[in-house]
N, C-alpha and C positions, 0 to 999 in steps of 0.2 A: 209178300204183303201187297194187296191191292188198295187203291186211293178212290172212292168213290164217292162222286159231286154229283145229285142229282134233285132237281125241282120234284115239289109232291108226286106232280101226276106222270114222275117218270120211275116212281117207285111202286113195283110189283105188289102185290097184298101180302106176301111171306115176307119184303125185305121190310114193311111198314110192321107188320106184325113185331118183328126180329127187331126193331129200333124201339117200339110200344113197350117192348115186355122188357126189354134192359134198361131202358129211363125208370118203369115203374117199381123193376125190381131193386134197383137202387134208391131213386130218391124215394120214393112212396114206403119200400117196404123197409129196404133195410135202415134207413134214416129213419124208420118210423115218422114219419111225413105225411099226414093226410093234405094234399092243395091237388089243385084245378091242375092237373098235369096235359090233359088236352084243353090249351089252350084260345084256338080258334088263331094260333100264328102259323102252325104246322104248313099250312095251304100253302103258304105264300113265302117260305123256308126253302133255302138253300140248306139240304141234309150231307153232310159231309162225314163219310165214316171209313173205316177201316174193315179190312177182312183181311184175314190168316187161314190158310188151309179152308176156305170156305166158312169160315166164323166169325161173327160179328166182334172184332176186338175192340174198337173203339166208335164213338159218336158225336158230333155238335151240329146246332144248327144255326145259320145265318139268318139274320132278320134284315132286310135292308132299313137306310135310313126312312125314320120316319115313323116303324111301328113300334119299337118298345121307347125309341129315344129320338132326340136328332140324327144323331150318328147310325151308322153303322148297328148290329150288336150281336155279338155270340151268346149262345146258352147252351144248358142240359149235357154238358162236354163231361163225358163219362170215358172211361175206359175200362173193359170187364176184368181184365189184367191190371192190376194196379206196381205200380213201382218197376216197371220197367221199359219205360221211354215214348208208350202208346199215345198219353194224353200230352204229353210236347209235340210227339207228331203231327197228331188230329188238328192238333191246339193251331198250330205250322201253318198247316193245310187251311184251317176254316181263316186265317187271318189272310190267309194270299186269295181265298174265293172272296172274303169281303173288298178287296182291293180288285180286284176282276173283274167278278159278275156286278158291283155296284159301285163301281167306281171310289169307293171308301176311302176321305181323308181322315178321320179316325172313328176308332172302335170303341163304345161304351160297355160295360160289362157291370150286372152284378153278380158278384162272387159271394160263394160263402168263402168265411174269414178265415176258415184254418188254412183255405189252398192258396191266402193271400201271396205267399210266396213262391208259387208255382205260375203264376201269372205274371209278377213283376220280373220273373227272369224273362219271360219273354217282352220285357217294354211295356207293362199296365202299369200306370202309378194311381194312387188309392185318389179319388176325388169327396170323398164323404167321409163319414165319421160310421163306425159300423152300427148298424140297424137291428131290426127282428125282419125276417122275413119268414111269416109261417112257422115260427119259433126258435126259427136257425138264424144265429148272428152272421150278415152280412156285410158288404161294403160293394160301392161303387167304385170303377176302376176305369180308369182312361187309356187308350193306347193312339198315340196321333200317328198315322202312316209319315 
């Protein structure tokens, strides 16, 4: 398993393709999800993913303080393999790049609400009340380093 941290413009057009089409084919299609999936944060993201055997198994990306929140913030944390340990890794990984590369005293997150307890294991506690986002119930989630 490789651990790969890398700013936009040090991502090849096949590894950007390879993150584009696993965000889309999960949140967009299989969620049936039409939203704004390029965002205009990509640029300025810290992309934090996994490979296996040369395959993208997992994804998230870091937003420094400032552009989605105060804090800190992770998103799009996907893993193509589900249920077996990928997204705690990724998950791992993107909280010690937001501690690193941004010096991050804590991490704001919003979640959808069913992986509410896949994030509080690792230290998010819920800050909101859940939401609609785009159709899908949400919550904001806090993790203080």
């Amino acid at each position: 398993m490789e651990l790969c941290i890398k700013k936009f413009e040090e991502l090849s057009g096949a590894e950007l393709y390879e993150i584009l089409k696993l965000r889309v084919d999960v949140f967009v299609v299989e969620q049936n999800c039409p939203y704004r999936e390029l965002d205009g944060k990509d640029q300025g993201a810290l992309h934090v993913y996994l490979r296996d055997a040369g395959e993208l198994v997992a994804y998230l990306r870091v937003l420094a303080p400032g552009v989605s929140f105060a804090e800190a913030s992770l998103g799009r944390v996907i893993a193509a393999r589900r249920r077996c340990g990928l997204g705690t890794r990724v998950l791992r990984a993107g909280i010690a790049a937001a501690r690193d590369f941004f010096h991050a005293a804590a991490i704001r997150i919003e979640a959808q609400e069913y992986a509410r307890a896949f994030y509080e294991k690792q230290g998010f506690a819920p800050v909101s009340e859940v939401f609609l986002e785009d159709g899908i119930p949400h919550i904001q989630m806090l993790l203080k380093l």
